[in-house]
ZAMARGU-4260 file (C-alpha; in steps of 0.2 Angstrom, whole numbers, plus 5000, padded with zeros to 4 digits):
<rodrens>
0) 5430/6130/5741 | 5437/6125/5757 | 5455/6116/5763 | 5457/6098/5766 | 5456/6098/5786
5) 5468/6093/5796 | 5473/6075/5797 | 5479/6078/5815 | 5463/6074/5830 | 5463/6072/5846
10) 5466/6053/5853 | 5447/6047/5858 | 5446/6036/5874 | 5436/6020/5878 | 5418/6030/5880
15) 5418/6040/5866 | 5423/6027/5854 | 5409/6016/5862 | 5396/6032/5862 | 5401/6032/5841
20) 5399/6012/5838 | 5380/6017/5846 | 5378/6034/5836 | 5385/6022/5820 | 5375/6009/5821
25) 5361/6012/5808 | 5376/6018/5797 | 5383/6001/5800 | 5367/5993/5795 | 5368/5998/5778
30) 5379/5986/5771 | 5369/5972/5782 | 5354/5976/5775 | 5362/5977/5753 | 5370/5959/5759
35) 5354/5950/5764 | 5343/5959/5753 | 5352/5952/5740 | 5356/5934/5746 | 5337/5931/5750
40) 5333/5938/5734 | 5322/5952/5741 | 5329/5963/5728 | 5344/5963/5714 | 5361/5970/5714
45) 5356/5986/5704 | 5340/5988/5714 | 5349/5988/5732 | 5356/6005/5726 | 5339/6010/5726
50) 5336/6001/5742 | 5350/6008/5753 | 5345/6027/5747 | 5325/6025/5752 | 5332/6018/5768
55) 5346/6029/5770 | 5332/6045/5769 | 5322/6036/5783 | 5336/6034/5793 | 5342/6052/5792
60) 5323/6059/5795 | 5317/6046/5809 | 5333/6037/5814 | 5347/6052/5818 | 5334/6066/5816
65) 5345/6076/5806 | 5332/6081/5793 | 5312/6084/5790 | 5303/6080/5774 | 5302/6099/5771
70) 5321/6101/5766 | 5320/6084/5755 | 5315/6094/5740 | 5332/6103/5744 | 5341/6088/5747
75) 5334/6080/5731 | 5336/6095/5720 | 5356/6095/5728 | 5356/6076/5725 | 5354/6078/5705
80) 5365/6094/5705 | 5378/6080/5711 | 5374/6067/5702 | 5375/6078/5687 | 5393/6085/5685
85) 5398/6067/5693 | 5388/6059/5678 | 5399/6072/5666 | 5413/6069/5670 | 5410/6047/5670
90) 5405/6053/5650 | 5419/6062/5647 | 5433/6047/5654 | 5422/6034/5645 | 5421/6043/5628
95) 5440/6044/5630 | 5442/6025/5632 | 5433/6024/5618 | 5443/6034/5609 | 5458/6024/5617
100) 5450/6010/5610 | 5445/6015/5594 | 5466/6018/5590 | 5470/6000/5600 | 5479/6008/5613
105) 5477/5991/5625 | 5479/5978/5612 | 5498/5986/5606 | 5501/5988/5627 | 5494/5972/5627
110) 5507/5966/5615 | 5521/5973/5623 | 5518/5964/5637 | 5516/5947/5629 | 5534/5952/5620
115) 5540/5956/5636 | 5542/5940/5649 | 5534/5927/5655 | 5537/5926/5670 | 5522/5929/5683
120) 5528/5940/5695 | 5537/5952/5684 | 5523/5950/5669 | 5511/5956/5686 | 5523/5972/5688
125) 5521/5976/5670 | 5502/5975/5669 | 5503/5987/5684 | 5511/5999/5677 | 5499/5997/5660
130) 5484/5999/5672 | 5488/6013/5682 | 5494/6024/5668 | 5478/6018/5656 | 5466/6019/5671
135) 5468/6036/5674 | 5461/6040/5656 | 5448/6027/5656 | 5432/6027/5669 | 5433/6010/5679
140) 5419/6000/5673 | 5425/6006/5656 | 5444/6001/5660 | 5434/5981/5666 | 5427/5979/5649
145) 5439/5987/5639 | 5456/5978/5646 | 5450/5961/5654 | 5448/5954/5640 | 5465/5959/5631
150) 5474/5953/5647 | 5465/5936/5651 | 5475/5927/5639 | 5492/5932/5646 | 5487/5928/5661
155) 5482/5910/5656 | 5498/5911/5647 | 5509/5913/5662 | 5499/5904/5673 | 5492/5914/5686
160) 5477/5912/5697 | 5462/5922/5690 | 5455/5928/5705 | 5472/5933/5711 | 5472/5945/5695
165) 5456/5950/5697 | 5461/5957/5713 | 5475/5964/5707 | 5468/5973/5692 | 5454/5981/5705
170) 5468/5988/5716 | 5475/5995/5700 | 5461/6006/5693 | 5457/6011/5711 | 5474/6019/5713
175) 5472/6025/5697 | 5458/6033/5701 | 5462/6045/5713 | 5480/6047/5706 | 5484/6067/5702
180) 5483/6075/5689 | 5469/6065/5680 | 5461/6052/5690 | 5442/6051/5687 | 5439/6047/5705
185) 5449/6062/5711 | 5439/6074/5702 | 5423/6067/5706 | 5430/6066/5727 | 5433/6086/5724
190) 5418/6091/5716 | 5408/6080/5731 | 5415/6087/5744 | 5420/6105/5737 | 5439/6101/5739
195) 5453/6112/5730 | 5460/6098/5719 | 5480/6103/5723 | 5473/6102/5741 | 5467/6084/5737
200) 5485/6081/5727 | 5494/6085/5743 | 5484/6074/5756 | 5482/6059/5743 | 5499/6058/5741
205) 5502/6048/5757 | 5490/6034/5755 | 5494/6033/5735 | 5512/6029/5744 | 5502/6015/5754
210) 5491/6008/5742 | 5506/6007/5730 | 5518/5995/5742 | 5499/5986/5745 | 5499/5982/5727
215) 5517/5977/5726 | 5512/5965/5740 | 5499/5958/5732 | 5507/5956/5716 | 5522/5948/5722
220) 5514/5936/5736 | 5497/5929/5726 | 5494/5919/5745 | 5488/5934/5752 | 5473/5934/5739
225) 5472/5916/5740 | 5471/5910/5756 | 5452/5912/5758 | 5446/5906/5744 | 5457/5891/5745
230) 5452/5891/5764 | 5434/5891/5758 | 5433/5879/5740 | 5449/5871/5741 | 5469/5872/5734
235) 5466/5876/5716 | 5446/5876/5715 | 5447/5896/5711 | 5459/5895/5694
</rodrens>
């Protein structure tokens, strides 16, 4: 296994960064091509997944020529390797949030917090703190399921925004995620991309720092979530 690299490069000037926007460009399509696909009701959700990675392959072999379709049996045979030990440990996290669960660990956090306060900002901050330390046991989509429910009616209760939540809660399990010791994410980014995890714990430790003063942001100012929604359907059309 190898080092983190450096986070130190050297400064690029006008011409390279425009050579890399050209070099980027079929990278850059991807999401164009999920977006439309999608909208236009070419192909669902779940099936651009399957979209992005056919086209993804053609890319590689006849757009940046970086591969044949002789090493795609290798690249396939790497792919389920992957996808394997990633698939493990997803098992793992969501059999423990069952198990978590199963001994109504959210609903006595959930309450706590409905002992605790009413008022939004602070009840926010709590429910952070609830998320972060849960979400690091529980696998994401497992966390969705598992706690949205529990938390909606405070959040009526209180009165705030239900997109702004939303955002809120998805900040949450994300820094969850790749927090240290036992994030889910984290284990998965170190298997990908053969990364010693106290290596990872030492260079995730700066943008935990940012995402946490984001979240506190967010939390505290529900405008910033707000203010295209509203922009887009209206004051109060997004409760």
């Amino acid at each position: 296994t190898s080092a983190c690299p450096s986070s130190r490069a050297t400064r690029a000037n006008a011409r390279e960064l425009g050579q890399a926007l050209v070099d980027g460009l079929w990278a850059l399509s991807i999401p164009v091509v999920i977006i439309l696909g999608t909208r236009y009701g070419i192909f669902t959700t779940t099936e651009s997944g399957a979209v992005v990675v056919i086209y993804v392959l053609l890319v590689a072999i006849f757009g940046y020529r970086e591969m044949n379709m002789r090493q795609l049996p290798e690249v396939l045979a790497e792919s389920v390797r992957d996808s394997a030990s990633v698939m493990m440990m997803i098992c793992a996290a969501s059999a423990f949030g069952f198990y978590l669960s199963w001994e109504q660990v959210p609903q006595a956090m959930s309450g706590w917090l409905a002992g605790t306060t009413k008022d939004p900002i602070l009840l926010l901050l709590l429910i952070n703190l609830v998320l972060i330390v849960l979400g690091t046991a529980i696998e994401g989509s497992a966390a969705l399921i598992i706690l949205t429910p529990m938390l909606l009616p405070l959040i009526d209760g209180a009165h705030i925004d239900k997109v702004h939540f939303g955002i809120v809660l998805i900040t949450n399990l994300t820094i969850a995620g790749i927090t240290p010791p036992v994030g889910g994410l984290m284990y998965i980014s170190s298997q990908t991309l053969k990364v010693r995890m106290g290596d990872y714990s030492r260079e995730v430790v700066p943008y935990l720092a940012v995402m946490m003063v984001l979240l506190v942001i967010l939390s505290v100012f529900p405008q910033i979530s707000l203010w295209l929604p509203n922009l887009l359907y209206g004051t109060g059309a997004v409760q």
